[in-house]
Every structure is written in C-alpha cells, then in structure tokens.
C-alpha positions in Angstrom: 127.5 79.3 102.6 128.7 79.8 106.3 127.8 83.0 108.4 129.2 83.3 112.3 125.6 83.2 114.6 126.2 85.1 117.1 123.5 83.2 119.0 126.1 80.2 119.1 129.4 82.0 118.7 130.2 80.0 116.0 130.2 79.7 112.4 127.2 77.9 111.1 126.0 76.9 107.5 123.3 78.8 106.2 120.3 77.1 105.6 117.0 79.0 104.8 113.8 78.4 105.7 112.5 78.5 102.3 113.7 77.0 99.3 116.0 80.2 97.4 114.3 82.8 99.2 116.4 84.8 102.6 113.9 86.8 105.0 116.6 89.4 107.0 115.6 91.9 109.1 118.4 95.0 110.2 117.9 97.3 112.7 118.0 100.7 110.6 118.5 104.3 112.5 116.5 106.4 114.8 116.0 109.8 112.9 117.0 112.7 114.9 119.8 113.9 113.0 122.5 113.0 110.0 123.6 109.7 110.2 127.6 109.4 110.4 130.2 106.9 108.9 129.8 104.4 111.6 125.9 104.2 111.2 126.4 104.0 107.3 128.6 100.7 107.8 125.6 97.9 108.6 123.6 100.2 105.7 126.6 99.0 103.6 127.5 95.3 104.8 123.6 93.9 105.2 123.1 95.9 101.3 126.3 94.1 100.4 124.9 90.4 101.9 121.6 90.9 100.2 123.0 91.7 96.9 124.9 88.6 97.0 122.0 86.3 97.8 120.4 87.7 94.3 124.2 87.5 93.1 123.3 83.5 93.9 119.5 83.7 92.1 117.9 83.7 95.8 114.9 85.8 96.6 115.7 88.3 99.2 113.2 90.1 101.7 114.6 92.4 103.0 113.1 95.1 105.9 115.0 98.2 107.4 112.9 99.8 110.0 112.7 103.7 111.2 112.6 104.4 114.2 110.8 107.5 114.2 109.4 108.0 117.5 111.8 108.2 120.1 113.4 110.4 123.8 116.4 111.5 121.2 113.5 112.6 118.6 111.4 114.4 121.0 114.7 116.2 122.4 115.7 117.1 118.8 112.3 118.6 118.6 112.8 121.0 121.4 115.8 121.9 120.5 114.7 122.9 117.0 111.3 124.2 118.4 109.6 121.8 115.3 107.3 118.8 116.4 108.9 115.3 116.7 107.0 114.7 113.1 108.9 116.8 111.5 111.9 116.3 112.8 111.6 112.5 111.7 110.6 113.4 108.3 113.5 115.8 107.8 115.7 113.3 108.9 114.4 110.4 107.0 114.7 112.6 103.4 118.4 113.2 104.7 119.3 109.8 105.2 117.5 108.8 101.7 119.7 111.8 100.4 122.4 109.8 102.0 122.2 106.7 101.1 121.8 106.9 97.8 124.9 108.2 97.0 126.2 104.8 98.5 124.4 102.8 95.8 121.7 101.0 98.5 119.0 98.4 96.5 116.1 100.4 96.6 113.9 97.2 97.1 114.2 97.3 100.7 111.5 97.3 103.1 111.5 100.3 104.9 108.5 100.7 107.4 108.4 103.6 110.3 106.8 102.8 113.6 104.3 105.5 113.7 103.1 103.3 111.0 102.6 100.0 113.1 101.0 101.6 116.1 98.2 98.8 115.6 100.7 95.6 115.3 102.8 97.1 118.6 100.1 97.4 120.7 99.1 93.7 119.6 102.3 92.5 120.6 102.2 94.1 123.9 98.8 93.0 124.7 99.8 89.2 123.9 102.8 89.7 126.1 100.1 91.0 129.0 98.0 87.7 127.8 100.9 85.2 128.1 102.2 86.1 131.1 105.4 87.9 130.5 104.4 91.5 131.0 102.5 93.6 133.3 101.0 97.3 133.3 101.6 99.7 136.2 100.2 103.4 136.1 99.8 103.7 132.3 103.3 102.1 131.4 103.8 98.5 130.5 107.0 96.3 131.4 108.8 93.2 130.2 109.1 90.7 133.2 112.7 89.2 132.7 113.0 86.9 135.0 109.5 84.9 133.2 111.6 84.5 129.9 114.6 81.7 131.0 117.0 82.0 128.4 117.3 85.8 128.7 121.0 87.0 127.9 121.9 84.2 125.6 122.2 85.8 122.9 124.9 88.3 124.7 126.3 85.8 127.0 124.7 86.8 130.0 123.5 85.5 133.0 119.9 87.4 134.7 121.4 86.8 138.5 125.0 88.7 137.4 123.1 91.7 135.2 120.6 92.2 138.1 123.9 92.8 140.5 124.5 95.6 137.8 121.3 96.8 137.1 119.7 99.8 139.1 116.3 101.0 139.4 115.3 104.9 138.7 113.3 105.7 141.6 110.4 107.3 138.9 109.7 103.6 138.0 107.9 101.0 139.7 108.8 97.9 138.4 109.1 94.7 140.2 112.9 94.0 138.8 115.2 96.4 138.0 115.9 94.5 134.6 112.2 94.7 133.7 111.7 96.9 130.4 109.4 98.9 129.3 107.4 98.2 126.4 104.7 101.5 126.6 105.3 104.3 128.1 102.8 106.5 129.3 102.4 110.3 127.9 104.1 112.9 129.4 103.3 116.6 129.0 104.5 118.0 125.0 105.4 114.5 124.1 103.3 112.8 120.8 101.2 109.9 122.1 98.8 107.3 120.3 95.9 105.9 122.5 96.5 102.1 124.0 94.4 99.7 126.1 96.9 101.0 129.2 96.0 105.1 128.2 97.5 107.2 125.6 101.2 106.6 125.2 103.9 105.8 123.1 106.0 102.7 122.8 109.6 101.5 124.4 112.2 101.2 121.6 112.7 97.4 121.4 109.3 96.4 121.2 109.2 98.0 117.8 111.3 95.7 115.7 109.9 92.2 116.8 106.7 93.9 116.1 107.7 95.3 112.4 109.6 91.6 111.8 106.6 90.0 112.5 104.6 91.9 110.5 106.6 92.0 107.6 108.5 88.9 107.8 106.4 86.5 110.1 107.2 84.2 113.2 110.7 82.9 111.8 112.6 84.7 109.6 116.3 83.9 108.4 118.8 86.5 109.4 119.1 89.8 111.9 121.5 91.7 111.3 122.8 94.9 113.1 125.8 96.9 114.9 128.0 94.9 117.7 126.2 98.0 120.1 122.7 96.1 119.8 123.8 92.9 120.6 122.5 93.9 124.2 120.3 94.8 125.5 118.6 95.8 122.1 118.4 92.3 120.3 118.3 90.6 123.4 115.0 92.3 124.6 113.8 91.6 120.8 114.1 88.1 121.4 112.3 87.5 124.5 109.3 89.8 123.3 109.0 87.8 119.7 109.2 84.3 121.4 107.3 84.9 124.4 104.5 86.3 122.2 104.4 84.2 119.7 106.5 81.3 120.0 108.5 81.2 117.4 112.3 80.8 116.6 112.4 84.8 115.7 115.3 84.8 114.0 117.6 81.5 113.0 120.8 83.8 112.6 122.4 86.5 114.2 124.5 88.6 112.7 126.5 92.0 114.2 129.2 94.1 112.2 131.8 95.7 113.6 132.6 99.6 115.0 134.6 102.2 112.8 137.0 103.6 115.4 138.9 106.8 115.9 142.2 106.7 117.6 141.0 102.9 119.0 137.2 104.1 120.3 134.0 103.7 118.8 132.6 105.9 116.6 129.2 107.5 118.0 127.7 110.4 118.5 127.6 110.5 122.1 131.4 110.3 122.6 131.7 112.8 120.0 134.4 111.3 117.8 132.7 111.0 114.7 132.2 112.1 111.0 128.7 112.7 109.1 128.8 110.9 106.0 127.5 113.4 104.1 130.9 115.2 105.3 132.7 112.5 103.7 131.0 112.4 100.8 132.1 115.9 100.4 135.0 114.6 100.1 134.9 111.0 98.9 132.5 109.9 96.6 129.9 106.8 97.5 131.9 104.5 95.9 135.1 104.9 97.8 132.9 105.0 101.2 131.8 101.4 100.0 135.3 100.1 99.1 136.3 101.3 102.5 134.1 99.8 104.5 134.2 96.6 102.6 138.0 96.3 102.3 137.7 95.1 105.9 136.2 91.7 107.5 132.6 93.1 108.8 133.3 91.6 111.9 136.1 93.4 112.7 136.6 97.0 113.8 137.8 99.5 110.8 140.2 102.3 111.8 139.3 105.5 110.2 141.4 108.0 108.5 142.0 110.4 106.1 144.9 108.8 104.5 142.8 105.7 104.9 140.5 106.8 102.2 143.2 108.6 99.9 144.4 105.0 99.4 141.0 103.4 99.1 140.2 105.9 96.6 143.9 105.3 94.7 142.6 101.7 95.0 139.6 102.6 93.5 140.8 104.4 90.6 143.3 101.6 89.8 140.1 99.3 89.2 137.9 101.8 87.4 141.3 102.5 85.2 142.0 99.1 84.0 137.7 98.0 83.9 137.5 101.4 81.7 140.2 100.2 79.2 138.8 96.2 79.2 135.5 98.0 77.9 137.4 99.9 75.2 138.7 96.3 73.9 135.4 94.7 74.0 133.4 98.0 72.5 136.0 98.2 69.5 136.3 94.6 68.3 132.9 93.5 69.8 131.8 93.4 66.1 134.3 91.1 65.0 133.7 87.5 63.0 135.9 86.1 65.7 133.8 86.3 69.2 134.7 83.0 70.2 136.6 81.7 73.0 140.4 80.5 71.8 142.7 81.1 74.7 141.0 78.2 76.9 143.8 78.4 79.7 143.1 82.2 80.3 138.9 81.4 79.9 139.5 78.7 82.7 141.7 81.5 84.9 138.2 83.4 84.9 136.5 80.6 86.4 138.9 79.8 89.0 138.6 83.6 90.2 135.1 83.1 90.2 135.0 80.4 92.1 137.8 81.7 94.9 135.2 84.9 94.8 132.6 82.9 96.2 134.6 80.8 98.1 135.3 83.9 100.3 132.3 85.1 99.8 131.0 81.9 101.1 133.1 82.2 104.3 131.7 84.3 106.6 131.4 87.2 103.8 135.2 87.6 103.7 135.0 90.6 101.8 139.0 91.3 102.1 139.6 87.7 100.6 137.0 87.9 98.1 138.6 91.8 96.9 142.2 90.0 97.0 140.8 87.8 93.8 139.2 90.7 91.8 142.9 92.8 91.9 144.1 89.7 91.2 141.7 88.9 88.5 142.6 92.5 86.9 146.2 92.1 87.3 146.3 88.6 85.3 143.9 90.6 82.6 145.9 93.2 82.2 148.9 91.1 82.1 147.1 88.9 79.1 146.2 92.0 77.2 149.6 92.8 77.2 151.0 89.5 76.0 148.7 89.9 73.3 148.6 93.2 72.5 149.2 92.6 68.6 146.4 90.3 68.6 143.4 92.0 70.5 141.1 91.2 67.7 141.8 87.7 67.8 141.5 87.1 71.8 138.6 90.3 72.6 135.8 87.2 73.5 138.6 86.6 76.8 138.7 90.0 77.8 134.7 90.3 77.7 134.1 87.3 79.4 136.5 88.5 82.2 135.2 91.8 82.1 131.8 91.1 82.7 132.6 88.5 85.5 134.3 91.6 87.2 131.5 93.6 86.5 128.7 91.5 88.1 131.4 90.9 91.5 132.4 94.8 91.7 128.8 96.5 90.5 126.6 93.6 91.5 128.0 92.4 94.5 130.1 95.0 95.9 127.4 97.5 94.8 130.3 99.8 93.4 129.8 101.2 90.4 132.3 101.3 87.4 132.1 104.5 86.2 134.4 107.3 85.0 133.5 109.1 88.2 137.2 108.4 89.8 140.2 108.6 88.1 138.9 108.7 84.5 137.0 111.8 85.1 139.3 113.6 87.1 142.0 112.4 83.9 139.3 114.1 82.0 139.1 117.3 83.0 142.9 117.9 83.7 143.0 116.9 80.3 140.2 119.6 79.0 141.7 122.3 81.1 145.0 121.8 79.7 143.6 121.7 76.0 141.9 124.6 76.8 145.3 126.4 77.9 146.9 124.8 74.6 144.6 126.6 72.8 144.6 129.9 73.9 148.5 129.6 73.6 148.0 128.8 70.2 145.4 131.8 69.5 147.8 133.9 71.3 150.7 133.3 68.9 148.6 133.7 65.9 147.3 137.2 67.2 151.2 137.8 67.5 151.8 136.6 64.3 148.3 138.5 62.4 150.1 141.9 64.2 153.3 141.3 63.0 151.6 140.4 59.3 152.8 137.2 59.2 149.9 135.8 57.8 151.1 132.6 56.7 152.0 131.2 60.0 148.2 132.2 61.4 146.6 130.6 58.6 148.4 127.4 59.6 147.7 127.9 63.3 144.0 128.1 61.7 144.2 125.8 59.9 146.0 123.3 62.2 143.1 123.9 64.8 140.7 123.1 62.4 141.9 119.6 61.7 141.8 119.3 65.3 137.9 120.3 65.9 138.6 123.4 66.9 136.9 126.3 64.7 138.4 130.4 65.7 136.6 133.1 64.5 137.9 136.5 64.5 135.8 139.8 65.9 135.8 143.4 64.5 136.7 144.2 67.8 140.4 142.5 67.6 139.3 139.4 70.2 139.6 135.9 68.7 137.0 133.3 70.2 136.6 129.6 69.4 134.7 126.5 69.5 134.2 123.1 68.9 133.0 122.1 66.0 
C-alpha cells in the first residue's frame, strides 16, 4: 500500500512498525458546538482508512482525542451562562449523536484532555528539563528556534515565519514564534494545579501528550484536516521529539476542505452546514458516499444537487444489492451451490483486485467506487443473460454479492439497507394500496346501497384473497385490516 506523507511530499509505501498492526492518531474536534459537514469529512476518511486496514486482517489502534478544554469552550460557556464542563459534555453527546448516524467503528479511542492533566504536565516538565521550554509568570512557552527542523513538516523556514510573526504585547516571550504550552489561570476560567501555578494547557501540547500515552514514542499514521498542517501538527512534532526523542509519527496524512462557492468550509467564515442539518435531509449513508466519491486529498464542492445525485447514486446500488440478495435468499437452498460460470467467478476477482489496487493507491476512493458500479453493472448484466437459469448460476451471484458487500459495508462503512430507495418504494407503494383499498370499499358501499349484493361480495371476497379482511359496522362505516 502507498499513502502521500506529507512530511516528504511524496507518496511513500506504507510500512508499519509492527507486524499487521497500524497505530493512527487523528486530531478529533474541540467541543463547543455542533460539528458541521466539513468537520465530519476526516471523521469519515481516517473511519474509512481504518476499516480498510481490518478489511486487510491488520490490527488497528486507533485514538480520536477531545479537546474539551479550550478559549472557544470557555467563550461558549459565557455565552450560555453554563460552566465550560458542561458545555463540553453537551457537545461531546451531540457529536456521538452525530456520528453515529455516519456508521463510525465504535472501537476508537477516544480520550478528553481533562482526562490527561497528569501526562500533559509530564510532557511540559520534560520539555523545561530538556531544554526546549521555559516558564515566565505562571505560563510556559515552546522555544522554537532550540528545535532545528521546525516548519518541515509545512515547508517552512523559522527566519521567513518570524518576519510574519507578531508578538501580543500581554506576552513576554523571548520569540514571537514561541508557543505556549500552559497558560496561567485567569479570573472565571477552569484551571488544574501545575508545577508553574494553577493553569490550564495550550492546545497543541495536548495531542503529543494523548499519542504518547495511548500510542507510545512512534506510532504509524496522523491524520487530520489540511488547516492543521500548521502550526497545529507542526508544534506537535517539535514537542513529541524534543521530549522524548522519538520519530512521533512515520506518516502524515491531511484531507482536504469541503468548499462553498470555492472557500473553505468553517465556522468562522460563516459558510457552513451542521451535519446534523444535513442529515435532516440526507441520511448517513449518502453523507458518506459524498464525501468518499472524491479523492480525500482534494477539495469537495458542496451542493444541494450534489447530494440529490449522490443519493440517486446511492439508491441505484442499494436497488440492484437488494435484488442480488433476493436471488441468493430464494435459491440459496438449492443442490446446485457450486460455482459453474468460471469466466464470470474470475470477473469477481478481477474487481477485487482493481478495488484494492485503488485502494492501495493513495486511498483512491473515486477509482476504487468506479469498480464496484462497474462490478454491479456486469452482475446485473449476467443475471439478465441468465435469467431462465437463476437456479443453476445463484452460487455466482452470492459470491459477487458478498464481495460487494464486504467493499460497500465493510470498507466504505455504508450500509446496504432498504433505507434509500427501497423504503421510500415501499411506502409509496403502501400509501397507494392503502388508496386502492378504500376505492374498492367505496364501490362496494355504492354497490351494498344500490343492493347489488353480488358485486360486494366479490369486492369481499377479492380482498380477502388479497390479505385484506373488511368488516362492516352497525353504524354504516366499513373498516379493514390485514390479516
């Protein structure tokens, strides 16, 4: 498998540090409110990567962090006139309520840092130890210019970021690119109690604390949003390897932005949608398709009409996967269960193997989709080249079926059910029955007033071959049921 390191700018084969096991750490959200489309799209990617690692039979540990203390928490807190506490809490349950209408493994790791107060201030104090930071009045600060390779991972130089850096005159810090990694309490704020006074901690000193914690010195893969390529990840990396010396992580990897109208998605531009608004009007499964339909690397244009035709999409797939597992439930019984088209069994493969291919390549999700419609189309095609015969060829149609099965549900972490266009098919159906019905008992009240009594017994009895039971009140009202 090949993944593009942003570290190197290249693409890279993936090799992991132990045997059939991937350690990946992703930068999850900071909970002070609903968390909108574009926050949802590295929740969907990394989910999707992970899956197909087990897809492979490999081991994955995987950790998510909360960031649950925070400026944008303690604001929100104000504002709501709650403590930061509880407006973490409320927004974690939201963003569980969230998620799990996408389909997310729940074997994630997801830890909070008002939980790791202890490993933080552990980090910071080796930092103080090494060298590489310093305390002034209560806060504590990164020194930049100690940690050489600074910026690599964005491409950066320290002399030309210092020309663009500023420092806020509230800070005494001996570079203006100096960070902080404590911060000490300020009036109404939530604080925990440090070697430097009581405090809280700066945001990026909280992942390579929670990463080292949960997935030691070196760990395969970060992942994250372009938007934290600098100077989030980049601040990660000096703290983790000026602490402890190791590689941190051995691949970097950063999805794209979903744009409106050719700008980024965010709240602070105010150009966005919350997903639970979409999933108002969009279930999970077309939100994953969406996102996925696109190379993670590059930007994904959001619309309305987008979506309507990721959801036709959608309904084309769960249409024709519904109808492979009516074949294979009615003849799955038969004596003849063995393979006997061997030209059609040996398509299957092929798609397999192009699946992964893509798959292999950078996660080309677009490339890897391309084979499954493709894969459906040439089934659909065979069961109708054989549609005399489905008894006889049922085996290639299951072993087809569940290969699309473990690339859509395992892999792409959509699930096949009748949720889409089935469903929907379903209750248009039932409503029109439902009218049909009440036509019918309509007529036969017609035809009982009129005392024609022959053509309302075989309205009766019509309806009763058909399931449907009416029974007559003393009060002149017919009702029915399903019997």
């Amino acid at each position: 498998m090949k993944l593009y390191n942003t570290m190197t700018n290249k693409i890279e084969e993936f090799k992991t540090i132990e045997e059939n096991k991937v350690k990946m750490y992703v930068c999850g959200p900071t909970v002070y409110n609903y968390i909108h489309l574009g926050n949802a799209r590295p929740i969907v990617v990394f989910d999707m990567l992970a899956r197909y690692f087990k897809y492979k039979g490999m081991e994955v540990d995987y950790v998510q962090n909360f960031t649950d203390v925070d400026d944008k928490i303690i604001n929100k807190s104000i504002e709501e006139g709650i403590s930061a506490s509880e407006v973490s809490e409320k927004y974690i349950k939201c963003f569980f309520e969230d998620i799990n209408r996408l389909n997310i493994l729940d074997s994630v790791k997801r830890p909070k840092v008002t939980e790791n107060m202890e490993k933080i201030i552990e980090i910071i104090q080796k930092l103080i130890d090494n060298g590489f930071a310093y305390e002034k009045d209560g806060d504590v600060y990164f020194e930049v210019k100690k940690y050489k390779d600074y910026g690599k991972l964005s491409n950066q130089k320290i002399e030309e970021l210092e020309l663009g850096a500023r420092i806020d005159v509230s800070e005494i810090k001996k570079n203006p690119m100096d960070f902080a990694l404590w911060k000490k309490k300020k009036d109404g704020e939530p604080f925990w109690v440090s070697p430097w006074g009581e405090g809280r901690p700066g945001w990026h000193i909280e992942c390579s604390a929670m990463a080292k914690k949960y997935l030691g010195d070196t760990f395969d893969i970060h992942g994250g949003g372009q938007d934290l390529v600098f100077p989030h990840h980049e601040n990660e990396i000096a703290q983790s390897k000026c602490a402890y010396h190791g590689n941190f992580a051995n691949y970097w990897l950063h999805n794209g932005f979903i744009q409106i109208n050719g700008d980024k998605m965010s709240k602070s531009l105010g150009n966005f949608f919350l997903l639970r608004e979409i999933l108002e009007k969009f279930s999970g499964n077309v939100v994953r398709l969406f996102i996925l339909s696109t190379h993670y690397r590059k930007p994904i244009n959001f619309s309305f009409e987008n979506m309507e035709d990721t959801k036709k999409a959608l309904q084309n797939i769960v249409k024709s996967m519904n109808k492979f597992e009516g074949i294979v439930e009615k003849y799955k019984n038969e004596k003849t269960a063995d393979i006997k088209n061997l030209d059609f069994s040996q398509k299957i493969d092929e798609f397999d193997k192009k699946f992964e291919d893509a798959m292999d390549e950078d996660m080309n999700t677009p490339q890897a989709l391309a084979t499954i419609f493709d894969q459906i189309r040439e089934t659909n095609k065979f069961i109708s080249v054989n549609k005399d015969e489905l008894s006889t060829i049922y085996a290639e149609i299951e072993k087809s079926y569940e290969s699309l099965k473990r690339k859509i549900g395992n892999v792409f972490g959509i699930e096949i059910e009748m949720e889409n266009s089935a469903k929907e098919e379903d209750g248009e159906n039932m409503e029109l029955t439902k009218k049909l019905i009440e036509l019918l008992i309509k007529l036969r009240s017609e035809a009982r007033s009129e005392k024609n009594f022959k053509l309302s017994d075989e309205i009766r009895d019509e309806l009763k071959v058909l399931g449907i039971e009416i029974k007559d009140n003393r009060d002149g009202t017919t009702d029915y049921d399903f019997m």
